[in-house]
C-alpha positions, 0 to 999 in steps of 0.5 A, spaced: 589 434 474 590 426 472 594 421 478 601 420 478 599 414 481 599 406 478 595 401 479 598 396 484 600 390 479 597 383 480 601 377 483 604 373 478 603 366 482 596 362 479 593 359 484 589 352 483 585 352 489 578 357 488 578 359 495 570 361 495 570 352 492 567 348 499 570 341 500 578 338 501 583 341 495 590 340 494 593 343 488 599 348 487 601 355 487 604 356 481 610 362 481 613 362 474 620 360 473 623 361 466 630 357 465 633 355 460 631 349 460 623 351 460 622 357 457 615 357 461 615 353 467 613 355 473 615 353 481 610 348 484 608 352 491 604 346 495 597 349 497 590 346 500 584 348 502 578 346 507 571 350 506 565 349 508 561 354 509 560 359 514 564 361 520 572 362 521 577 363 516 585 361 518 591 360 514 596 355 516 603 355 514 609 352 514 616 352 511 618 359 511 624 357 513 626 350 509 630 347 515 625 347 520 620 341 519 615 340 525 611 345 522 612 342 514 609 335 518 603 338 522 601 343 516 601 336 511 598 331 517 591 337 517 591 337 510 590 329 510 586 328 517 581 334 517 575 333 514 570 338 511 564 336 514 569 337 521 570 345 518 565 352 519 569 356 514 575 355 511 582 351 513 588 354 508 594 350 509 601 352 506 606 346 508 611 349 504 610 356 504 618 358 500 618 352 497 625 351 494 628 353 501 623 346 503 625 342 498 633 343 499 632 343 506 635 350 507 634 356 511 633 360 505 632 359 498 638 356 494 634 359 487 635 367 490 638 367 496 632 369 500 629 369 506 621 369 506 621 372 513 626 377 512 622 379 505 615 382 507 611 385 504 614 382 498 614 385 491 610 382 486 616 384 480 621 381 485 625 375 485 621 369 487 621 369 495 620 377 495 613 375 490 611 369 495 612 374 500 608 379 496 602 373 494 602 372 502 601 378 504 596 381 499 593 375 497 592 371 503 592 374 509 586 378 506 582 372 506 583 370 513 581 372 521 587 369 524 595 365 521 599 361 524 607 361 522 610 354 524 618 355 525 622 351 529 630 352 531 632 349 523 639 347 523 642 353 527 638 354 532 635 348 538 629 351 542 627 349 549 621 344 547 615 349 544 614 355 544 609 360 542 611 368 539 606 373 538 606 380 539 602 385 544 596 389 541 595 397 544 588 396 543 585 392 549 580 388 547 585 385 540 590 383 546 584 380 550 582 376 544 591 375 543 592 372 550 585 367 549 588 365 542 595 365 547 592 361 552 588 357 546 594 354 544 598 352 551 606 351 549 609 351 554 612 358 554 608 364 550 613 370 548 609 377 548 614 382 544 612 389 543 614 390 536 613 385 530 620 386 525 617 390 519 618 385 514 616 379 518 610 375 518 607 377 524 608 384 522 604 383 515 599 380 519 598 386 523 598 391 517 591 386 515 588 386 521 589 379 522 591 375 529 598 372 528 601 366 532 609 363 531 612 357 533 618 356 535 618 348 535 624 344 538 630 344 532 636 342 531 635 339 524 631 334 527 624 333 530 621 331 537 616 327 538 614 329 544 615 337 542 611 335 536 605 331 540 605 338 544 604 343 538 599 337 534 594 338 540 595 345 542 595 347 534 587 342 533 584 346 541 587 353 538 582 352 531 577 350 535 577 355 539 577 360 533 571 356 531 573 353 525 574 347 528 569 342 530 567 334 532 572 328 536 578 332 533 579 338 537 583 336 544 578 337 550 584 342 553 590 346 551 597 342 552 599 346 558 599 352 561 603 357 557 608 361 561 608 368 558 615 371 557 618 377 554 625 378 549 628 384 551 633 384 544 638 388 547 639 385 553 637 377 552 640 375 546 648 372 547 653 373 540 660 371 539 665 377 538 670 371 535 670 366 531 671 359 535 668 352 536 663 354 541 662 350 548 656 351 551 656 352 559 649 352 560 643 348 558 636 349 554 632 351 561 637 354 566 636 360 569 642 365 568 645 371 572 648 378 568 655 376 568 654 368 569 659 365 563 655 362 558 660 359 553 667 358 551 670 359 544 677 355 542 682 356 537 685 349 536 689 353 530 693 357 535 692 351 541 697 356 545 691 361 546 686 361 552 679 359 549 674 366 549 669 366 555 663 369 553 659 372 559 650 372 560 650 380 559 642 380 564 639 374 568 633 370 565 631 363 563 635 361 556 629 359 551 634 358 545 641 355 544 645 355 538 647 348 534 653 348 530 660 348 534 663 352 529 661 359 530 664 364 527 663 373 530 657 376 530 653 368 531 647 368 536 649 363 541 643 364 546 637 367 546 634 368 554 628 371 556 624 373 562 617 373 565 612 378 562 610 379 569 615 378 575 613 372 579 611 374 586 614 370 592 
């Protein structure tokens, strides 16, 4: 008796890059876009490739979010400061990754409202974020050993300095090779959380068998020199700690000693409950107790009425605050975390 079943259908993108081709390219990945005004056009993805020979396959991307720019820098600086012969496998950089929501400078895409790391594992019959989802799922992340995802705060979000996000592994010898990529990188502060969101990136890497790192680099709409020489550093020792890096480029060292964290998502993360203009109470770094205020929400449109004081619901180190004073119920105004193993006085 014959299957039910149908072939799974082929990505719509094209791309200009022949990832078995050694030496630099840079091209595009073409997503066809049909408008009125051009009946056969196609969405420029901005794309490079650095082989050379054998050895080490690595994707490194930016731009999932089109409001964070660390990363859009660093992914275009390797494109133009990695040389071939400094290569043992193959380099794919994608800077702009959900390229419309880059262009316009927003979170997600102004085309189809999407957010790419909401959206995997993608379908290639959807809109044009869910098919870049789809394209990086099943078209690029089988190619690589290892992805790294660069984000940052955006515009909503400020994170303290940079941070690395990663999740733990259950089998022993693929969380040793973790915590060294980890270590590899050296931000600051590495959170190791136990469970990837099912349609992130991370959680996509898993699903290939690919090792998967995160940042989170600084934010707030801006870019930091210091945050960015940081993650520039660590990003160059973790790829010649992969081995697909070599020569003068690679740092001697990691960038820091990483300081391993964990987010507990029911406990380290502070909403508002009321619309309001947001007054922080602590900073970026502070340690906090359970039930010390964090932040103070005003109604200057009723100015008769006591701002809302919003409290820390458990103790721990704030990584992560919220940018715009503007702050309407069910905003996220802080993310805490705390050691992945308690300190021992």
């Amino acid at each position: 008796m014959g299957s039910d079943r149908q072939p799974p259908i082929a990505s719509p993108i094209h791309s200009e890059i022949d990832f078995e081709r050694s030496g630099r390219q840079v091209g595009c990945l073409r997503l066809p876009h049909s408008v009125h005004r051009s009946a056969y056009g196609w969405l420029p993805i901005p794309i490079a490739s650095i082989g050379n020979g054998d050895g080490p396959a690595v994707l490194v991307m930016a731009g999932n979010h089109g409001d964070e720019y660390e990363g859009q820098i660093l992914v275009s600086r390797l494109v133009r400061e990695v040389a071939p012969e400094q290569v043992r496998g193959r380099l794919i950089l994608l800077p702009m990754a959900n390229y419309l929501a880059a262009q316009a400078g927003l979170r997600t895409s102004p085309l189809d409202g999407g957010n790419l790391n909401r959206s995997f594992p993608g379908d290639p019959r959807g809109t044009p974020t869910q098919v870049i989802a789809d394209y990086i799922e099943r078209s690029l992340l089988p190619r690589v050993d290892v992805v790294v995802d660069l984000h940052s705060g955006g515009s909503s979000l400020q994170y303290h300095g940079a941070t690395l996000f990663a999740q733990a592994d259950p089998d022993p010898a693929r969380q040793q090779r973790l915590l060294a990529a980890v270590a590899a990188f050296g931000l600051p502060y590495s959170l190791i959380n136990e469970s990837p969101n099912p349609v992130g990136l991370l959680a996509a890497a898993r699903r290939n068998g690919v090792l998967g790192l995160l940042t989170e680099l600084g934010g707030a709409g801006t870019v930091d020199a210091a945050v960015l020489g940081s993650a520039w550093q660590g990003l160059l020792h973790l790829l010649g700690h992969v081995g697909v890096l070599e020569g003068p480029l690679v740092p001697p060292g990691p960038p820091h000693d990483t300081r391993l964290l964990r987010v507990d998502r029911a406990r380290h993360y502070v909403y508002a409950y009321d619309d309001g203009i947001f007054e922080p109470l602590v900073q970026l770094g502070e340690r906090v107790d359970a039930g010390q205020p964090a932040a103070r929400l005003h109604t200057p449109e009723r100015p008769e009425r006591e701002p809302v004081t919003v409290h820390f619901p458990a103790a721990g180190l704030v990584i992560c605050k919220r940018v715009p004073a503007l702050t309407q119920r069910g905003d996220c105004l802080y993310q805490l975390a705390d050691d992945l193993t308690p300190h021992r006085s």
